[in-house]
C-alpha positions in Angstrom: 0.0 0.0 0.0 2.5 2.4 0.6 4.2 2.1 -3.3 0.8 3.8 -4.3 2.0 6.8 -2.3 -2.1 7.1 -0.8 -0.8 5.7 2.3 1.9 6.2 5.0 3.3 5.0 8.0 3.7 6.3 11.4 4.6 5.3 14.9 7.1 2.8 13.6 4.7 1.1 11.4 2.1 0.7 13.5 -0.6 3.2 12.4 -1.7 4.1 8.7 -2.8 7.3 7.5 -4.0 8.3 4.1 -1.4 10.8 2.7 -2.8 14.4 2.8 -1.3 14.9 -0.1 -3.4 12.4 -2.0 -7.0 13.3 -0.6 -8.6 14.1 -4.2 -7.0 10.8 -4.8 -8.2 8.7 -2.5 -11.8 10.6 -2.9 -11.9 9.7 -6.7 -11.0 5.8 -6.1 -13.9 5.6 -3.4 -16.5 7.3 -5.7 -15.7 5.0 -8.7 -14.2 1.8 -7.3 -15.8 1.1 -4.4 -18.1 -1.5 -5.4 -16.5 -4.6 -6.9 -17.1 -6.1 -10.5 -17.9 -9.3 -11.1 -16.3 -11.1 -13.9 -17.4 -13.8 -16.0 -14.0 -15.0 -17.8 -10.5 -14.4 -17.4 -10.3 -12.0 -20.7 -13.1 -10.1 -19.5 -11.2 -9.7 -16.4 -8.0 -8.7 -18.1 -10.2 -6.3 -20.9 -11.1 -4.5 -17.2 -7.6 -4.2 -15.7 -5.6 -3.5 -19.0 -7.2 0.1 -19.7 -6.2 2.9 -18.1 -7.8 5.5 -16.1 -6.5 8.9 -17.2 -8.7 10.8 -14.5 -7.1 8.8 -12.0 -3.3 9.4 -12.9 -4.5 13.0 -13.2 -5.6 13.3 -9.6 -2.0 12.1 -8.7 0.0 15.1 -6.8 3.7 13.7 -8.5 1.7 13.4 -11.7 2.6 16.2 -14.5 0.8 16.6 -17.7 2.6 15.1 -20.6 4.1 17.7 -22.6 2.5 18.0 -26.2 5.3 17.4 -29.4 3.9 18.3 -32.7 4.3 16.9 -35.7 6.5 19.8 -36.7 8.4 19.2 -33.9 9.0 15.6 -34.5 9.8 16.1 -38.8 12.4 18.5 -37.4 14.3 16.2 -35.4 13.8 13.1 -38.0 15.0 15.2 -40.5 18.1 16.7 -38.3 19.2 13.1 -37.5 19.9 9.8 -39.4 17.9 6.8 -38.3 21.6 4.9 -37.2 21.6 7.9 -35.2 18.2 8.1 -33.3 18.5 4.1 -32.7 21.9 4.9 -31.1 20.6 7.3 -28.8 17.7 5.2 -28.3 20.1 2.4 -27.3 21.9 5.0 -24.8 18.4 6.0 -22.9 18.3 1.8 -22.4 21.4 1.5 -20.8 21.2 4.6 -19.0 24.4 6.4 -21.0 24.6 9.7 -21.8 24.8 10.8 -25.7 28.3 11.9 -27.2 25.9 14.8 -29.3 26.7 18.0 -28.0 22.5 19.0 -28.2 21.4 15.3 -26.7 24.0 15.6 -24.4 23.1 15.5 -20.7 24.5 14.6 -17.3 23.5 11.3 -15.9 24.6 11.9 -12.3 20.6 11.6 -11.6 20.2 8.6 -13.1 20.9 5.5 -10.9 24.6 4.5 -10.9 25.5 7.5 -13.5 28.8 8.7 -13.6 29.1 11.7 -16.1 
């Protein structure tokens, strides 16, 4: 319970408490989850848990609103780089290394066990 970030601990672990921080939260799961669905089959089941609930995530306080890339914005960048390029850097994201392009370039000291 406490990896949802809705709950937290005090007096060593005794006592729960709902997060303040989380109250619209909390609020929006009671109002449309509190009454359990039945399901007939395993994929009806799975058809339930498989979509997301993007007014949920939006109630989260650590949640920000994607920012929105247009098209432009994405021709620009295809066109600036070669594909061998873009998988490259895609291959550095993976592995958690930073790019050798001076524009893709950033520090990886807050990414776990970065160096640069």
């Amino acid at each position: 319970m406490r990896l949802t970030g809705l709950f937290s601990l005090r007096g060593g672990g005794r006592f729960i408490d709902i997060n303040t921080k989380e109250t619209a939260t909390v609020d929006y799961i009671l109002k449309n989850y509190i009454s359990y669905q039945e399901f007939e089959t395993e994929k009806e089941f799975f058809d339930y848990i498989g979509k997301v609930d993007t007014d949920l995530i939006a109630t989260l306080s650590v949640y920000k609103s994607p920012v929105r890339t247009t098209k432009a914005e994405l021709e620009k960048w295809v066109n600036h780089y070669e594909w061998e390029s873009i998988k490259a850097e895609m291959f550095n994201l993976a592995q958690k290394k930073s790019s050798d392009d001076d524009i893709l370039k950033v520090s990886t000291t807050g990414i776990a066990g970065g160096t640069d």
